[in-house]
PANU-745652 format. One record per residue: residue in three letters; z, x, y of N, C-alpha, C in turn. Coordinates in steps of 0.2 Angstrom, whole numbers, plus 5000, padded with zeros to 4 digits. Layout:
BEGIN
ALAZXYZXYZXY ...
//
This chain:
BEGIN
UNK482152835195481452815195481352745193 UNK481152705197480952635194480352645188 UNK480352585183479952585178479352515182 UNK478852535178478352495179478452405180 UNK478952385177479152335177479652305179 UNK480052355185480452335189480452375196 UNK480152365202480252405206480652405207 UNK481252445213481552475214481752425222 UNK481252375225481552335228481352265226 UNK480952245222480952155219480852145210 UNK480852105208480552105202479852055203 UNK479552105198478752085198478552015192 UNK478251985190478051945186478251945180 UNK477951995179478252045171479152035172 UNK479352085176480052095177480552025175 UNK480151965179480451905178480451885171 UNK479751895169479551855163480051905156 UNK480151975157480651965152481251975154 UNK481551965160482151935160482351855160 UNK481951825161482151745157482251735150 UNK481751785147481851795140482251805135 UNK482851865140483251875136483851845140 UNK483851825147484151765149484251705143 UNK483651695142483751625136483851625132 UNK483951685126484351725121484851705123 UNK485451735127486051735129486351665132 UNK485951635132485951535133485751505128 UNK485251535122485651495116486151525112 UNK486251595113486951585110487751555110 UNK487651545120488151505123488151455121 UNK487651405122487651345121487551315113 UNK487451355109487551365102488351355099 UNK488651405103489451405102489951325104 UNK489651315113489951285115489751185112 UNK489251185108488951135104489351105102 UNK489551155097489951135092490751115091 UNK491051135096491751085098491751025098 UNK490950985101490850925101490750875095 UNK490550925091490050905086490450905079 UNK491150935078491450935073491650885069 UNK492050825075492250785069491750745066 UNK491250745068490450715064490450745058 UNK490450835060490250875052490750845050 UNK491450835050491950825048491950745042 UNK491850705048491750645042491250635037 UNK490650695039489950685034490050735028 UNK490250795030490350845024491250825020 UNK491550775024492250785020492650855020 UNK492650895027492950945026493950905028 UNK494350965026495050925029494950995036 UNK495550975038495551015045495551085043 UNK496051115041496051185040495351225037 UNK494951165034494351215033493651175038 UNK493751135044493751135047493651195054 UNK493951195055494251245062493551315058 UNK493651315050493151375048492451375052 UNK492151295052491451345056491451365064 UNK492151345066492051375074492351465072 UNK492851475068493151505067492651595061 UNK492251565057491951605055491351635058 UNK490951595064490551645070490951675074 UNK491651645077492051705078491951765074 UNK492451755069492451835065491851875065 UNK491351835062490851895060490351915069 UNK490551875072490551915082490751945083 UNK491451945083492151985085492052045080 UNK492052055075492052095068491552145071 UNK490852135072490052175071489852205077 UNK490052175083490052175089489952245093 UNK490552275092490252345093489952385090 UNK489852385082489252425079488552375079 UNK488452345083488152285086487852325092 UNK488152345096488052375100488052455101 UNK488052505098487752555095487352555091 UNK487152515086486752505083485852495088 UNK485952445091485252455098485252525102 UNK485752565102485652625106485452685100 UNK485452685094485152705090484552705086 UNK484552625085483952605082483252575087 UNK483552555092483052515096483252455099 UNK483152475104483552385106482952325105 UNK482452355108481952295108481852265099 UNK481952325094481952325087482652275084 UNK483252285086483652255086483852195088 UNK483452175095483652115097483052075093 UNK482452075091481852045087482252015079 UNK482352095077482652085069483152015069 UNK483752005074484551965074484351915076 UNK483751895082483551835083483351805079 UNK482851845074482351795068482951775062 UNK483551815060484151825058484551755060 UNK484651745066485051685069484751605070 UNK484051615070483551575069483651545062 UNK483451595055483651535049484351545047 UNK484651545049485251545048485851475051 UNK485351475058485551425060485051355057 UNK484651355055484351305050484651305044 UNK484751355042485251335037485951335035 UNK486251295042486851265044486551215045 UNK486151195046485851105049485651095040 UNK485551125034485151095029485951105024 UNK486351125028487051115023487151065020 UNK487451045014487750975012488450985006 UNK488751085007489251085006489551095013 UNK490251115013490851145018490551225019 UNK490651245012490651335011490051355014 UNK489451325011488751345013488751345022 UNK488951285026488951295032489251355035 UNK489951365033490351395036490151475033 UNK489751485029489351565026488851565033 UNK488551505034487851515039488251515044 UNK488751495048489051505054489351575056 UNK489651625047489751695048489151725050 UNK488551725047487951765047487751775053 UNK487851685056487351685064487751725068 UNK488451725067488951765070488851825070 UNK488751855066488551925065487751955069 UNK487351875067486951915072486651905077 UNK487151865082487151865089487751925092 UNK488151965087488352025088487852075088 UNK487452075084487052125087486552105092 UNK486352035094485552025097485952035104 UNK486652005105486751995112486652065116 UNK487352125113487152185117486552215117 UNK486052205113485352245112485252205117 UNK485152125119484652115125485252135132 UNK485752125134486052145140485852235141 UNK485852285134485752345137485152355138 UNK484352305135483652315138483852305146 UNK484352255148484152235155484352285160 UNK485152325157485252385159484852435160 UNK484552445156484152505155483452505158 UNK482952425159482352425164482552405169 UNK483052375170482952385180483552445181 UNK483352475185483652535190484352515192 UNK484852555192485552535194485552535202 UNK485752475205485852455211485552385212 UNK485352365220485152305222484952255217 UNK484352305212483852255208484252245200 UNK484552275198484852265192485552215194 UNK485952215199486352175201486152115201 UNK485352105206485152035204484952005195 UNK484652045195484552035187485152045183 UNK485752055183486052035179486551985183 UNK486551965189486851885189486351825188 UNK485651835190485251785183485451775176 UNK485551855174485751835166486351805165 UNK486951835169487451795168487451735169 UNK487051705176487151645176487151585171 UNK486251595169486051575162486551555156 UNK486751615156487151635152488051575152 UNK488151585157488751535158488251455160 UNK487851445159487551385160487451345153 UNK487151405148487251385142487851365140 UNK488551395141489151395139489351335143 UNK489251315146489551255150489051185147 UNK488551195147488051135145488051115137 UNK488251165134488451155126488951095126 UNK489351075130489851015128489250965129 UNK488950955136488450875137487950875131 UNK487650955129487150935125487350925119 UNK487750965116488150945109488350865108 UNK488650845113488750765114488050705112 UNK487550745114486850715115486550685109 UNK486750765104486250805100486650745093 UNK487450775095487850715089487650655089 UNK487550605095487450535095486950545091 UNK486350565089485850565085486050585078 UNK486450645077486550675071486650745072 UNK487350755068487650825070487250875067 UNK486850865064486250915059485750955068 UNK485650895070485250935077485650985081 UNK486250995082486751055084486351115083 UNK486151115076485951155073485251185071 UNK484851105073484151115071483851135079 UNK484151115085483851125091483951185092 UNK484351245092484351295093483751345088 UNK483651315082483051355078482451345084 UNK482251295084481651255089481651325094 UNK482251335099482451355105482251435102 UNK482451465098482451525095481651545094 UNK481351515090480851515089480251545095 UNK480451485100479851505106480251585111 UNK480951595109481151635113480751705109 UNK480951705102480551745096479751775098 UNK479451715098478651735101478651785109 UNK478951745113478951765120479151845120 UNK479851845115480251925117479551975112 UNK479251955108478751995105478252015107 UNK478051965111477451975116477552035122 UNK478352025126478552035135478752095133 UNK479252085128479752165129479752235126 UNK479452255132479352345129479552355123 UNK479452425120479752465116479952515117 UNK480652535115480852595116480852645111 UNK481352695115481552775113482352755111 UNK482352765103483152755101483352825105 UNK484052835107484452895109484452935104 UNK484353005105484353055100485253065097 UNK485053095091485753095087485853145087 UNK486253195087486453265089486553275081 UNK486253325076486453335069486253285064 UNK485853235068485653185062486453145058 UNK486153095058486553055052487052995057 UNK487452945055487852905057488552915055 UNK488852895059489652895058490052855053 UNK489852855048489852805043490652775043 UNK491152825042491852845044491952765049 UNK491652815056491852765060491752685059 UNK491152685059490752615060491352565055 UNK491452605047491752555042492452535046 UNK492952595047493452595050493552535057 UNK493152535060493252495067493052435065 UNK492252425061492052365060492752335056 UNK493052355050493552315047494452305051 UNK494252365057494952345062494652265066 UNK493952275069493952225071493952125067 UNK493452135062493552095059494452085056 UNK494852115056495652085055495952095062 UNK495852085066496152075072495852015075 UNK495152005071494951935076495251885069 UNK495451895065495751855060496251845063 UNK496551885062497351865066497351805071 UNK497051825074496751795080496951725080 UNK495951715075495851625075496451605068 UNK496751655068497351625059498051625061 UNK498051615069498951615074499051545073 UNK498751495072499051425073499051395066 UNK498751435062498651405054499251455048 UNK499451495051500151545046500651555047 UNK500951585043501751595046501551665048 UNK502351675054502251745058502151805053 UNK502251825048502351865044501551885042 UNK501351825042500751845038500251885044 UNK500451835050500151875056500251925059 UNK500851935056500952015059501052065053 UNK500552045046500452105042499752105043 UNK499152065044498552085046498452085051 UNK498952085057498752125065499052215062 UNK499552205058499752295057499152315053 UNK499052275049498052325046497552335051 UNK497552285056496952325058497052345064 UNK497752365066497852415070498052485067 UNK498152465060498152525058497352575054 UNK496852515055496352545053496152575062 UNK496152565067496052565072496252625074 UNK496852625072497052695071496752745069 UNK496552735063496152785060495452815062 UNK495252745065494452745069494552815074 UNK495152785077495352845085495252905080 UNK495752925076495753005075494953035069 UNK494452975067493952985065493353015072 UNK493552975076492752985083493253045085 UNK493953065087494053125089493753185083 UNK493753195078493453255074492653235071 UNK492453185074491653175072491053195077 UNK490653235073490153275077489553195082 UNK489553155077488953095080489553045081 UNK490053025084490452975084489952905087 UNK490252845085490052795085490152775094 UNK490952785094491252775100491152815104 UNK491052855112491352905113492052885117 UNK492452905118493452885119493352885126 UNK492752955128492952965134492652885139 UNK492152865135491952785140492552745143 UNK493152765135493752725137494352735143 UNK494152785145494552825151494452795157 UNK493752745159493452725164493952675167 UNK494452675170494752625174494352555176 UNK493852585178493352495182493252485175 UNK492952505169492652465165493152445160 UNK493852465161494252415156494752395159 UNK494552395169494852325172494352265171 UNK493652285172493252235169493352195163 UNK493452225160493352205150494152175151 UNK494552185154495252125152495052095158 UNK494852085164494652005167494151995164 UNK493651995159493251965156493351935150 UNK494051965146494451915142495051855143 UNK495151905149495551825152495251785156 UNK494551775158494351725162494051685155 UNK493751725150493251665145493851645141 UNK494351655140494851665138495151595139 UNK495351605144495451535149495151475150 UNK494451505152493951435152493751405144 UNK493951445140493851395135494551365130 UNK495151385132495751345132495651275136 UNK495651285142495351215145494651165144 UNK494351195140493851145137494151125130 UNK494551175129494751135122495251075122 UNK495551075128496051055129495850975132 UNK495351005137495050945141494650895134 UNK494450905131494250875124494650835120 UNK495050855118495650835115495850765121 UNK496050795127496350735130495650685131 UNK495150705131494650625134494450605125 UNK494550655120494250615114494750595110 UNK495450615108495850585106496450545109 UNK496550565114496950545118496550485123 UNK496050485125495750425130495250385124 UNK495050395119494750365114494050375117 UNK493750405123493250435125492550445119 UNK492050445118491450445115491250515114 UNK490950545109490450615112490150595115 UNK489650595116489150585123489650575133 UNK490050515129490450515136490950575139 UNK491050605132491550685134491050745137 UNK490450745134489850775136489850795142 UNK489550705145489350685151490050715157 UNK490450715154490950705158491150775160 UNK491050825155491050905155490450935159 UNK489950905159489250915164489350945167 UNK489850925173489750965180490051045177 UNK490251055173490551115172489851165172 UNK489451125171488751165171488451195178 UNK488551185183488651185190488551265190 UNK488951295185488851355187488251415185 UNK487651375183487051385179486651395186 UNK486851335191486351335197486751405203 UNK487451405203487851425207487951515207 UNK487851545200487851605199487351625201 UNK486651615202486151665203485751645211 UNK486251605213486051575222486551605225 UNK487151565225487851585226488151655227 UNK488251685220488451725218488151795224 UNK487551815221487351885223487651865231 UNK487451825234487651815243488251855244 UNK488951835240489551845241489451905236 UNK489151945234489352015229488752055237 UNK488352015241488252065245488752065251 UNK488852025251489352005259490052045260 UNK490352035253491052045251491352095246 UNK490452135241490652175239490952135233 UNK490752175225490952135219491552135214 UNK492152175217493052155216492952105220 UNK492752095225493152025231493051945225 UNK492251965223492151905221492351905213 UNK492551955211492951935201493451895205 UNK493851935209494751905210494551855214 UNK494351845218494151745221493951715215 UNK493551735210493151695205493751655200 UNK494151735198495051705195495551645199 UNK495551685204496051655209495751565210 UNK495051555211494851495210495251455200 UNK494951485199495151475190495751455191 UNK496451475193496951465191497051405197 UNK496851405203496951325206496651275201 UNK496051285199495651215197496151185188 UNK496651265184497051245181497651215183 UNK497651215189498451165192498451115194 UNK497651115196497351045198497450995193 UNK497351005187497350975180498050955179 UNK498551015179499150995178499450935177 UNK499150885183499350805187499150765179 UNK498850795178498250735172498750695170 UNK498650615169498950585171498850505162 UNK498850465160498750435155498050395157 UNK498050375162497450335165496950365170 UNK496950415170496450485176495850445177 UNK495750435182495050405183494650485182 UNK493750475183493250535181493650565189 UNK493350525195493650555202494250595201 UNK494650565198495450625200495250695194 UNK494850695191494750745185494250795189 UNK493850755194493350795194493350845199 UNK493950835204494150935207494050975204 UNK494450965198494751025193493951045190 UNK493551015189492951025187492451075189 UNK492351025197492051065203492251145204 UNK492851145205493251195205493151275202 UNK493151255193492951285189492551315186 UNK491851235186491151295188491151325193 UNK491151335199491251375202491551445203 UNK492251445199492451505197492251535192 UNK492051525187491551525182491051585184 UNK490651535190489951575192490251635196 UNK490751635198490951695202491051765198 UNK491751735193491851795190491251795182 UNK491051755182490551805176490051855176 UNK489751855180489251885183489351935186 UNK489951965190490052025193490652055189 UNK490752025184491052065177490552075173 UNK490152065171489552075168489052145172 UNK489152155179488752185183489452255183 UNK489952255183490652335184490552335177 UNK490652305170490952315163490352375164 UNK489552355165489152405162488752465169 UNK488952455175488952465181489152575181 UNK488652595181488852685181488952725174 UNK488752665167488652695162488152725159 UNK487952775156487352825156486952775152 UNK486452785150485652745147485652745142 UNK486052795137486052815131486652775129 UNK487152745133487852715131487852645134 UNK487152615137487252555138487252495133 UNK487052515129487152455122487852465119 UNK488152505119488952515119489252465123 UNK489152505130489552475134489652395135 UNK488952385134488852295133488952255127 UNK489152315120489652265114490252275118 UNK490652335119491252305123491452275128 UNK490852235132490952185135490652125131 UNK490552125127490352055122491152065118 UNK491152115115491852115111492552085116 UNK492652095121493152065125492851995126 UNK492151955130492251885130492451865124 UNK492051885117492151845111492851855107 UNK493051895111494151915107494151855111 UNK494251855121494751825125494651745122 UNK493751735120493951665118494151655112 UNK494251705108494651685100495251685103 UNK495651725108496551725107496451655112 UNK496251655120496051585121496251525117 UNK495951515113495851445109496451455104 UNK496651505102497151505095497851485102 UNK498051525105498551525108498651465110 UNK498151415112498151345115498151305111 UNK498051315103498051265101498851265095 UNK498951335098499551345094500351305098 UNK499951295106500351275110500551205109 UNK499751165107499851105108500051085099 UNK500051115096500251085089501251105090 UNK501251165092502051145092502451095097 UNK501851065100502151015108502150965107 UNK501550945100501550885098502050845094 UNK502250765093502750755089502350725084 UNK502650685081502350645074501650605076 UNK501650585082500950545082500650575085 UNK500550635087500050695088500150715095 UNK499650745099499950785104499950705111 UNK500250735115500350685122500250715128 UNK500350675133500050685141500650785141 UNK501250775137501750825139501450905135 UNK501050875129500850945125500250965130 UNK499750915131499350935136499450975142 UNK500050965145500351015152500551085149 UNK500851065144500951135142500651175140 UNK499951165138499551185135499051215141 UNK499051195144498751195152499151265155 UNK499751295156500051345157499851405151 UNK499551395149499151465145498751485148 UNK497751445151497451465154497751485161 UNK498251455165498351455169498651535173 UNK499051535167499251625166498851665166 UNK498351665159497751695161497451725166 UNK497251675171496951665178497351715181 UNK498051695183498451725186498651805183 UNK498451815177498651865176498051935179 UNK497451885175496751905181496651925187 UNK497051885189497151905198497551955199 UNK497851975195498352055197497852085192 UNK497852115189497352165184496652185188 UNK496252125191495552125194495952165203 UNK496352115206496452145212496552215215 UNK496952255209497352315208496752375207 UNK496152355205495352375209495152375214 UNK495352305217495052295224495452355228 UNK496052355228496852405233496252475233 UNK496252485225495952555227495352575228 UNK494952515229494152545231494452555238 UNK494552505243494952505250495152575253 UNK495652585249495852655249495252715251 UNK494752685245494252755246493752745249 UNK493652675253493152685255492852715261 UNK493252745265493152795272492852855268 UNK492752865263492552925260491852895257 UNK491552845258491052825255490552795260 UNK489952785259489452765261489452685265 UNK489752695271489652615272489152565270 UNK488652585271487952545267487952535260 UNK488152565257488252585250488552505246 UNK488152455242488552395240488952415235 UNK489752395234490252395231490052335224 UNK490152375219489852365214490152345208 UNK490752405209491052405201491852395205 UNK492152355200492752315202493452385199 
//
């Protein structure tokens, strides 16, 4: 049954008006993230951090995303989503001002855990409002390649606007997105319904659980951003804790009457071939932004603003996902268009390869073209299979585990990349040769993408004589 606010063949005014809303959410949290790459060596010279406590304000919104993310995400299925996503936005609002009013290391890096923590719970609360008001099919497909697009449009425009925001003062990183929060704050109070939390069978929470997972994921995403900063040993005693706490979570949700998880979601073949091509496409494209950084900032002696300007077009795919996209997920059906969306990615990564000591912007900017474009392909109809035939009661679930893989693939992403160019670099830091090698990680990714995502495609094929030929192909 369609709800009042989304019919079942357009979306109405309303409809629009709170899906821009939580659209815009999910655009400043991208853009909030992807800021900050830009903007570091600025904090860096003003607060006197040295590197390794450095890397902490990208690295401690990691953890506490990656850590809270899926109790983030059953928490809106219990508590209220529209309750949940109002609470973590006003949450990310001072929190992000009080990173811009820092004037230690430690105080920033506390406010980039906190915002981290609650863009873990606001994200999947607004993704499963959107599941849950528009009806499963044509109209929720379009609504959620709007959001996605947005959403990868924020993530790509954080390098220009970060660059912008720095020439003035790295403090605005931080204070523009308060501003930005603020009016999304009023607007989501006004627009977005309220709901019915899902009933708890016996009462109570899974206390068990929630600690147990929460603490596997928080040391798994350590591990993670802490692979290019310690020795193997240390890496591989806090990946055995939190796979051993992980462990324990499993044999907690199988004997728990209210489990946090239920295992059997994890049986769904389409939604954890989605969930790994959604870690290895974010995965990827943010190894090649970090990568691409490095060579125009330190290597070409390049400007923020001029690195910005020059990552722009990556933004392409903010217009390209919500025009683009739906055409080819009706034409071709929504496997065809993730593995085109990969199999683009891993060209626009080889295109790069060539990069050269004096690249003009011209010879950079195929691989660019290229990129936003596959961007807007596969984001957006990973986003549409990850939550695509989950029940209504398990959609804020479903969508921290699809928040938990982009926010892993881009922790392993960037650590693995950066783990690559520091061993390829010599005494005078890295060169055009650690940059090519460095470039063969995202490029794997992609390619590995493309077998994982395609090996859906073989067997929808398979079954589709048994299916409704009008029926749109949906979930990868």
């Amino acid at each position: 049954m369609p709800t009042p606010t989304a019919p079942a063949d357009r979306l109405t005014g309303r409809g629009w008006a709170i899906l821009l809303v939580l659209s815009s959410a999910i655009f400043l949290e991208g853009i909030d993230v992807s800021m900050m790459g830009v903007a570091l060596p600025s904090i860096r010279a003003d607060l006197g951090l040295s590197t390794s406590s450095l890397q902490w304000v990208v690295s401690a919104y990691v953890l506490g995303y990656g850590g809270f993310v899926l109790l983030g995400g059953r928490a809106s299925d219990l508590l209220g989503r529209r309750r949940m996503f109002v609470l973590w936005l006003t949450v990310f609002l001072l929190f992000s001002g009080l990173g811009g009013l820092a004037t230690d290391g430690w105080l920033l890096i506390l406010a980039r855990f906190v915002t981290g923590v609650a863009a873990a719970f606001m994200t999947p609360a607004g993704l499963s409002i959107i599941t849950t008001t528009f009806p499963e099919g044509p109209l929720r497909t379009r609504a959620l390649l709007v959001y996605a697009g947005i959403a990868a449009g924020g993530f790509s425009l954080g390098m220009v606007t970060g660059g912008l925001l720095t020439s003035i003062d790295w403090r605005w990183v931080f204070f523009a997105p308060v501003i930005m929060a603020a009016v999304i704050l009023a607007a989501a109070v006004r627009l977005i319904p309220h709901d019915t939390p899902a009933a708890r069978a016996g009462g109570g929470y899974d206390v068990g659980g929630t600690l147990s997972l929460t603490g596997a994921m928080l040391l798994l995403v350590y591990t993670v951003v802490m692979l290019p900063e310690v020795d193997p040993g240390s890496t591989v005693t806090t990946a055995a804790a939190g796979l051993a706490l992980l462990a324990l979570f499993v044999t907690i949700e199988r004997r728990s009457r209210t489990p946090l998880l239920r295992l059997g979601l994890l049986r769904s073949a389409p939604l954890l071939r989605a969930n790994a091509g959604a870690m290895l496409l974010v995965g990827g494209f943010v190894g090649f932004q970090f990568i691409a950084v490095l060579y125009l900032q330190e290597y070409r002696g390049w400007s923020e603003t001029q690195t910005g300007l020059a990552l722009m077009v990556l933004g392409l795919d903010a217009i390209l996902a919500p025009t683009l996209t739906p055409v080819l997920v009706r034409r071709f059906g929504n496997a065809t268009v993730i593995v085109a969306g990969l199999a683009l990615a891993a060209v626009a990564y080889a295109l790069f390869l060539r990069v050269g000591a004096d690249w003009t912007y011209a010879a950079m900017l195929p691989s660019f073209l290229v990129l936003s474009t596959a961007f807007a392909l596969g984001y957006g109809p990973l986003t549409i299979a990850a939550t695509d035939g989950v029940a209504a009661e398990e959609q804020g679930l479903a969508s921290g585990v699809l928040t938990t893989s982009f926010q892993f693939g881009s922790a392993l992403g960037l650590a693995v990349v950066t783990a690559v160019v520091v061993g390829s670099s010599g005494p005078d830091g890295a060169d055009l040769d650690a940059f090519r090698t460095a470039l063969l990680v995202p490029l794997a990714a992609a390619l590995i993408g493309v077998v994982v995502t395609a090996s859906g495609l073989r067997r929808r094929r398979r079954r589709r004589p048994a299916a409704d030929p009008a029926a749109p192909a949906l979930v990868s």
